[in-house]
C-alpha positions in Angstrom: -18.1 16.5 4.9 -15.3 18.4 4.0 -12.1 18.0 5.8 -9.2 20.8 5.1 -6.0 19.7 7.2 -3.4 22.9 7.5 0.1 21.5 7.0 2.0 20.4 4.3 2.6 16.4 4.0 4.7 15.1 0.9 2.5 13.0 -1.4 3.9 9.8 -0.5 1.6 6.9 -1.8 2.6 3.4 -1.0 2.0 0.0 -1.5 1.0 -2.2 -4.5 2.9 0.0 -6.9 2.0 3.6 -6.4 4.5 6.0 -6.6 6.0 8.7 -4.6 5.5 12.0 -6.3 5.2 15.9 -4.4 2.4 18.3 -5.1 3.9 20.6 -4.0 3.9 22.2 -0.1 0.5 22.6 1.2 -1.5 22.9 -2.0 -5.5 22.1 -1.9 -5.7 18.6 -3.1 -8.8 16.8 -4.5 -9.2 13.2 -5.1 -10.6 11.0 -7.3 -11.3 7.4 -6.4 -12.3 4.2 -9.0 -12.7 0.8 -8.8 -14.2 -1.9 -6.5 -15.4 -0.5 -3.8 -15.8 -3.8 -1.3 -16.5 -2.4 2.1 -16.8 1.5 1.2 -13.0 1.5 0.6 -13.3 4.3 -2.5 -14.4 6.3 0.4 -17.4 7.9 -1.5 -21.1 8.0 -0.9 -23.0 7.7 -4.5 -26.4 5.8 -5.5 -24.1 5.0 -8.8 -21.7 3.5 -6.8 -22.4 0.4 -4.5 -20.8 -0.9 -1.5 -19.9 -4.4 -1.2 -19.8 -6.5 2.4 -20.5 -9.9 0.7 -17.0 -11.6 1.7 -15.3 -12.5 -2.3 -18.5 -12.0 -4.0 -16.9 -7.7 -4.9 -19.6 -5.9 -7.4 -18.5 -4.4 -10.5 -16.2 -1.9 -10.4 -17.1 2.0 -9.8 -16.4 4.5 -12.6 -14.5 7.9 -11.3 -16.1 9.1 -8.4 -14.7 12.3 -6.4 -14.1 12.3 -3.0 -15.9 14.6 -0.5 -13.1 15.9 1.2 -10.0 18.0 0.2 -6.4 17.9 1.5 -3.1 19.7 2.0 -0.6 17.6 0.4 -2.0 14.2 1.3 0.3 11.1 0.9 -2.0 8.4 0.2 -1.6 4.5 0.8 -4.4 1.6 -0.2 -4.7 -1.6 0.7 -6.6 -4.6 -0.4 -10.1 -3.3 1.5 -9.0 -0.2 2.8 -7.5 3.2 2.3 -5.2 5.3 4.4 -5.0 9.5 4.0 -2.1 11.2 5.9 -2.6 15.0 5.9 -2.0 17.3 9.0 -0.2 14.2 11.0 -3.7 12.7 11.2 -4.6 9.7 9.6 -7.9 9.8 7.4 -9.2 5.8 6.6 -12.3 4.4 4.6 -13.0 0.7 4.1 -13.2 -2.4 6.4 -12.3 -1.8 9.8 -14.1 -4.3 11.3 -12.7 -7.3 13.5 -13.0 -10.2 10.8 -14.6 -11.4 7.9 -13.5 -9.3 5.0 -13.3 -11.9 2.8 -9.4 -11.5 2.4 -7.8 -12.9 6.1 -10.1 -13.4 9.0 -9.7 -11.1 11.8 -7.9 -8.6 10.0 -7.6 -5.1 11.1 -6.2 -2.6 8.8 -7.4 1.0 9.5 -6.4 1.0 13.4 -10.3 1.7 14.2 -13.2 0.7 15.9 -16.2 -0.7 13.7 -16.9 -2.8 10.8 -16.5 -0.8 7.9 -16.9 3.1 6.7 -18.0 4.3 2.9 -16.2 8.1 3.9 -12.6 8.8 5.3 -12.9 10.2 8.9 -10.1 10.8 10.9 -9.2 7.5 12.5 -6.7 8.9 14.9 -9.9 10.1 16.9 -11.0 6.7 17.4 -7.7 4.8 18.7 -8.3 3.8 22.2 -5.4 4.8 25.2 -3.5 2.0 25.8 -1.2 2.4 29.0 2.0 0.9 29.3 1.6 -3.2 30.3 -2.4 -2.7 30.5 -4.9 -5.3 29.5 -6.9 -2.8 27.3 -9.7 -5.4 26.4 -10.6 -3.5 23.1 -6.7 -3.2 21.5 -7.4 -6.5 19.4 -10.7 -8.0 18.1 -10.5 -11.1 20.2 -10.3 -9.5 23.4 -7.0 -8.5 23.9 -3.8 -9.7 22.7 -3.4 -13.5 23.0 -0.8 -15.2 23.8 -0.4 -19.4 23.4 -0.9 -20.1 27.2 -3.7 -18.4 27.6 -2.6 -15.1 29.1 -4.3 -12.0 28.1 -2.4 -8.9 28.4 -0.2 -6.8 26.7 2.6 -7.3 29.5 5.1 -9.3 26.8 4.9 -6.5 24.2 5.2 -3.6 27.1 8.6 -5.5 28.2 10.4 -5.8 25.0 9.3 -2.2 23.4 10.0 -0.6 26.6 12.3 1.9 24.5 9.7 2.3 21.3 6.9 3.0 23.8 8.9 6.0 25.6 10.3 7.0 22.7 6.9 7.5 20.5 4.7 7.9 22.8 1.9 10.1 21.3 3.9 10.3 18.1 1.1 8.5 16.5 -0.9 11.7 16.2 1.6 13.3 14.5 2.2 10.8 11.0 4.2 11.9 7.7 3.1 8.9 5.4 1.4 5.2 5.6 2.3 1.5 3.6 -0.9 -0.5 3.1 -0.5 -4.9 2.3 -3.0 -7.2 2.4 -3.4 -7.4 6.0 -1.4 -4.9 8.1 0.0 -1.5 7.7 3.0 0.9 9.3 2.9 4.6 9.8 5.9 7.0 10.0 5.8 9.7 12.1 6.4 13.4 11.0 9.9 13.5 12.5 11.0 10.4 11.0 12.1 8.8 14.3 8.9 6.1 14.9 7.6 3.5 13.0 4.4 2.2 14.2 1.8 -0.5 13.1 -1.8 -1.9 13.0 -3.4 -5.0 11.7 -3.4 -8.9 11.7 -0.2 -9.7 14.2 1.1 -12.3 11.9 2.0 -10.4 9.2 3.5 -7.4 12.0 6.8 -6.7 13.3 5.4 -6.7 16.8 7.1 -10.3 17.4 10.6 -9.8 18.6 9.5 -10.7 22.0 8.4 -14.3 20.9 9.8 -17.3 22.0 9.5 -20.1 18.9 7.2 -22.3 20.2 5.9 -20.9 23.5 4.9 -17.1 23.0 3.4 -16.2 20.2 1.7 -13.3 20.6 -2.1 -13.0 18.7 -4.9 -10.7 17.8 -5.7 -8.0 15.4 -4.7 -4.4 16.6 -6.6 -1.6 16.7 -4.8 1.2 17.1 -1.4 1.5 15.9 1.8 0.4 18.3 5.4 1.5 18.3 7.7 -1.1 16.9 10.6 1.2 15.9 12.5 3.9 17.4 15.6 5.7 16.0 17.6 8.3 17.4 20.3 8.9 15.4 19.0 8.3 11.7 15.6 9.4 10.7 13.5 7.2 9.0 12.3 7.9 4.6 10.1 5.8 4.3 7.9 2.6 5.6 6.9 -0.4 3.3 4.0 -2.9 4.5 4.4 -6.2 2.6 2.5 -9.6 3.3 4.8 -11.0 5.8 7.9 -8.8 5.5 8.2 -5.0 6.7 11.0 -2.3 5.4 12.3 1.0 6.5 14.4 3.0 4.3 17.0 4.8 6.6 18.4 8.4 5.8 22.1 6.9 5.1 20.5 4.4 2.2 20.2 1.3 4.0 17.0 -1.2 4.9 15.6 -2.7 7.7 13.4 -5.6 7.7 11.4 -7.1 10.2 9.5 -10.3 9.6 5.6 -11.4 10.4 5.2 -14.7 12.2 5.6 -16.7 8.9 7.6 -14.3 7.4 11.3 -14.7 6.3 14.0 -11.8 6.6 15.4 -10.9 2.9 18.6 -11.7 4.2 18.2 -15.6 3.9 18.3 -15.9 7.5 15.3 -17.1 9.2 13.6 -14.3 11.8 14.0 -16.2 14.9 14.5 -13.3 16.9 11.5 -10.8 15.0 13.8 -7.7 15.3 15.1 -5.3 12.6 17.7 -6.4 11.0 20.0 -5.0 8.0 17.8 -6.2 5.0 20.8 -7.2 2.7 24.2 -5.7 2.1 24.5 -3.7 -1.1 27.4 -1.3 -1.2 25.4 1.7 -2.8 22.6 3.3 -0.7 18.9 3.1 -1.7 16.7 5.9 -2.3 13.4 4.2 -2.7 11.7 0.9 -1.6 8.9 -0.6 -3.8 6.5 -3.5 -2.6 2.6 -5.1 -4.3 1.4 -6.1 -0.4 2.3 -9.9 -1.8 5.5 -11.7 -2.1 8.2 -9.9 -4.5 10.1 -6.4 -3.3 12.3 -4.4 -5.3 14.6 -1.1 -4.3 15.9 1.6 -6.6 19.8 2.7 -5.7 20.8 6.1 -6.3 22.1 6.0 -9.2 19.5 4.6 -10.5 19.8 0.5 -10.8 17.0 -1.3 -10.1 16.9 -4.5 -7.7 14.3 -7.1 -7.1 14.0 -9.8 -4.4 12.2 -12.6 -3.0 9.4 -14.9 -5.5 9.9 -12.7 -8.4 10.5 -15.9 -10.4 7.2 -16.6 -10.6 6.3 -13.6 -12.8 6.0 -14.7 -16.1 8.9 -13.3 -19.1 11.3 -13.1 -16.2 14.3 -15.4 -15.3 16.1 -15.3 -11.7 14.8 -18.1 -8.8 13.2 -17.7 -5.7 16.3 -15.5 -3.9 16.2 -13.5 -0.7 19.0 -11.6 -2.5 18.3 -8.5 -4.5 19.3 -9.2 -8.4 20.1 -6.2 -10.8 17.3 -6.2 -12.8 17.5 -2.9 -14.6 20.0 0.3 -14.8 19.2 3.7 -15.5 15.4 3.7 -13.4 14.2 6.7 -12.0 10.8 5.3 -11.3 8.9 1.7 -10.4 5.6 0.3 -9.4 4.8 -3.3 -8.5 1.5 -4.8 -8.6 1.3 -8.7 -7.7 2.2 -10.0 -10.6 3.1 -7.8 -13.0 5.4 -4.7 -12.5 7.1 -1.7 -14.4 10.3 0.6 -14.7 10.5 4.4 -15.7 13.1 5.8 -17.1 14.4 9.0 -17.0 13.1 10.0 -21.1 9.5 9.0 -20.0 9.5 5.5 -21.4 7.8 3.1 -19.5 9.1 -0.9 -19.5 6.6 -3.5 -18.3 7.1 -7.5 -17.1 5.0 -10.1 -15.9 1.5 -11.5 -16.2 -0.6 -10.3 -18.9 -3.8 -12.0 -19.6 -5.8 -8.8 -19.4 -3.2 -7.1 -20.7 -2.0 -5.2 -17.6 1.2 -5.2 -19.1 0.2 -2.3 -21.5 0.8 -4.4 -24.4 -0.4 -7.5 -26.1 0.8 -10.8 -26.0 4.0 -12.4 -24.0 7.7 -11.1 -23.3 10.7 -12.5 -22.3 11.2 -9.7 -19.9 10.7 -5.8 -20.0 9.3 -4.5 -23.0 8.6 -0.9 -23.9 4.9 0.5 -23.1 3.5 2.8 -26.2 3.8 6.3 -24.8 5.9 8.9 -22.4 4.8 8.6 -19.0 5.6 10.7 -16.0 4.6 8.4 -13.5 3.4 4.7 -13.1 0.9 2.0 -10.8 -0.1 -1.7 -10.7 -3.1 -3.3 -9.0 -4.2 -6.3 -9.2 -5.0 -7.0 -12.8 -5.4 -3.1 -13.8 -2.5 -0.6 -14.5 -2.5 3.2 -14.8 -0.3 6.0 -15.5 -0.1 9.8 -15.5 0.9 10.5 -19.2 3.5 13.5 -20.8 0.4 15.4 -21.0 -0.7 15.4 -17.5 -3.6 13.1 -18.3 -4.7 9.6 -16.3 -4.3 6.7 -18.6 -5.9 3.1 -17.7 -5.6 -0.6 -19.0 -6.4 -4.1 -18.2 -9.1 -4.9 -16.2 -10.4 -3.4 -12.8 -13.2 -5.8 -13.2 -11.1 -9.0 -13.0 -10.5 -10.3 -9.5 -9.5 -13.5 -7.7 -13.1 -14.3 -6.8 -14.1 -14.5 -10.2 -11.3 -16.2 -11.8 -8.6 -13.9 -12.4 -7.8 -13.2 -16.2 -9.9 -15.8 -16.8 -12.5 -13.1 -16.8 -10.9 -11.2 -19.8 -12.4 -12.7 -22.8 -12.6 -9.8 -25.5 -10.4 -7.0 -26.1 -11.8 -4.0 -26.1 -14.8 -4.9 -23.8 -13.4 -6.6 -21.1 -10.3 -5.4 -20.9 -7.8 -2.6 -23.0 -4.6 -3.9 -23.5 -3.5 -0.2 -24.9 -3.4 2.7 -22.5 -6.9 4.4 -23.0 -7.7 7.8 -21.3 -9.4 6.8 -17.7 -12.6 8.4 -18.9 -12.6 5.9 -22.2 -11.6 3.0 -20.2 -14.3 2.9 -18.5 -17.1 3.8 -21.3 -15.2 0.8 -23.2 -17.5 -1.4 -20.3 -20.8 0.9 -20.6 -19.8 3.6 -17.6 -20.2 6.9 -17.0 -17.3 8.6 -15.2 -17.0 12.1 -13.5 -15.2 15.0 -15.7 -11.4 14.6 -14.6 -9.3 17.6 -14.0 -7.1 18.5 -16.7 -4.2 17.5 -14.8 -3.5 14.4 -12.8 -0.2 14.8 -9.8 -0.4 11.5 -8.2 -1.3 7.9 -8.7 -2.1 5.3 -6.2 -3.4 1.8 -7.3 -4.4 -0.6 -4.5 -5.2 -4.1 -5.3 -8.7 -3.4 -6.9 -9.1 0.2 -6.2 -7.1 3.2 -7.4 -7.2 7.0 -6.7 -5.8 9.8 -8.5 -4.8 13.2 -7.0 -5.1 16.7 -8.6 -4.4 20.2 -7.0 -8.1 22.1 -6.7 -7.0 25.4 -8.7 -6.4 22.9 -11.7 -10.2 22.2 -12.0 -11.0 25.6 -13.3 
């Protein structure tokens, strides 16, 4: 299948580190696609590359396969089992899309379609089902419909109190500039910036402003995407999906959070009313949000100092507590990618600073730091998964290290017993990286535009006329 959408999108990958970089406007994009691919999320169909359904039992990870489909500019977003394509306002998915047992959260929908799972992206905007104003669509959440706690089953409570978003966006959905993927939900902009929409488990959403603590709470896993912002004045930048929080980056600079059920807003203050609220007050404006789908979030000011919020204490070399108030962790950033626990900062000469968790040397470096310490190298461009890092280098080329083999089902770092075989603690070439564990990987392009890294898959974007 090859799909060849017509209008220009801004390469906007989100979520668990990837970066925001432009191809350019509306130039043929290919992708490449590596990694675990645990419910068909590498969104390629290959006798050298299996697809796992087992819930937490993943298969080793895939070598570089290429993706049988081409793009215009795609902005790109990957989730824990899933991956999200925006190109021509449509939104392209591959992965789990089924209505529970993924082996991550139960009941989780992530793609905003019907089914359990797909091994190819296929335009998932196609599949959403109509859902009229106050109806009791019985196929908009895997249970049914949307619960609430006494026992009604309807989607009256949400109609009510996103009267406005539902005017205001109403077929909007069809028409998306960029996604955010976590670990169990995601959000979707739309191409004029003024809707904010989402899909997924409903406790990690922003769909619960209508709640009443303790008597309405509403439940479900969505299946198509819902409105749950609307702005007419400011347009919207950008839309971050994090377990349990949710951002939007405004055109003036500031952020707006909204909570998940068991979420907490970053301004201290507990989200007893689940509605967007200013995320915290910093005096400069922000130009770009960062998030891993887990539990820390940082934001890069204009001028280029570097902020970090919530448990970010728990990454290891770095000092601060667990504060709902963004610390100045850095100055002079033009870059950032966070992966759960482990992260890094660009700077405008191409050197590339790494903190955090290093047991399979995700870090890009050997041993243990106090805090950031320099990555070997210049580096245009940076992305952290799970227990795997990678980075477009000065000369166009994909870099890798740490393990894409290593995942929470198997121990963690644990896993990473000998350098060089189970792991690279030094950036190797992707091709190398993966020959270093017995592989065979596709010839990559020359050059590499875009990163994404999701929490044990990544993909890499290159424009087609750069194969030749």
């Amino acid at each position: 299948m090859r799909l060849v959408p017509h209008a220009s999108v801004l390469v906007m990958p989100f979520c668990c580190g990837a970066v925001r970089m432009e191809t350019g406007n509306g130039e043929l994009t290919r992708i490449i696609s590596f990694g675990q691919n645990v419910w068909g999320n590498l969104a390629v169909s290959s006798s050298d590359c299996s697809v796992t359904t087992a819930a937490g039992v993943p298969e080793p990870a895939c070598s570089p396969q290429i993706v049988n489909a081409t793009f215009h500019a795609p902005a790109v977003a990957l989730g824990a089992t899933w991956t999200h394509v925006v190109a021509d306002g449509h939104l392209y998915s591959a992965g789990w899309a089924g209505d529970g047992g993924c082996g991550f959260s139960p009941n989780v929908q992530t793609m905003g379609m019907q089914g359990e799972h797909v091994t190819e992206l296929v335009d998932a905007s196609t599949r959403w089902l109509e859902v009229s104003e106050g109806s009791s669509d019985p196929d908009i959440s895997s249970t049914g419909s949307l619960k609430v706690s006494e026992g009604s089953s309807d989607l009256d409570i949400y109609a009510n109190a996103f009267k406005s978003e539902i005017q205001a966006c109403k077929g909007k959905e069809f028409q998306l500039a960029s996604a955010s993927a976590a670990y169990t939900s995601s959000l979707f902009l739309s191409a004029d910036g003024r809707c904010v929409f989402t899909t997924g488990l409903t406790g990690d959403l922003p769909t619960q402003k209508f709640a009443i603590p303790g008597k309405y709470v509403l439940r479900g896993t969505l299946k198509r995407p819902l409105p749950v912002f609307a702005s007419e004045e400011k347009k919207v930048l950008q839309v971050l999906a994090t377990y349990g929080n949710n951002f939007v980056l405004m055109e003036d600079g500031t952020v707006l959070s909204a909570a998940g059920f068991n979420g907490v807003l970053s301004d201290e203050k507990v989200a007893s009313s689940w509605s967007w609220e200013r995320a915290f007050e910093l005096t400069k404006p922000i130009s770009q949000l960062y998030g891993n789908g887990w539990t820390y979030y940082a934001a890069l000011a204009k001028d280029g100092d570097f902020y970090m919020w919530s448990d970010w204490s728990s990454i290891p070399g770095m000092s601060g507590d667990d504060s709902n108030s963004p610390k100045l962790v850095d100055k002079g950033v033009s870059q950032a990618a966070l992966g759960p626990e482990h992260f890094f900062v660009l700077k405008a000469d191409g050197s590339l600073w790494s903190a955090g968790s290093n047991g399979c040397g995700q870090t890009g470096r050997q041993g243990t730091s106090t805090g950031l310490a320099q990555v070997e190298g210049s580096w245009k461009a940076a992305c952290a998964g799970f227990y795997y890092s990678m980075a477009i280098g000065a000369d166009d080329q994909l870099y890798m290290w740490g393990s894409i083999n290593a995942n929470t089902y198997r121990g963690g770092e644990k896993s990473c017993t000998q350098e060089g075989k189970t792991h690279s603690s030094t950036p190797l070439p992707i091709v190398e990286f993966f020959a270093m564990q017995g592989q065979n990987s596709t010839a990559m392009p020359p050059h590499i535009d875009s990163i994404a890294c999701g929490f044990y898959h990544g993909m890499a974007m290159a424009k087609v006329e750069q194969e030749a």
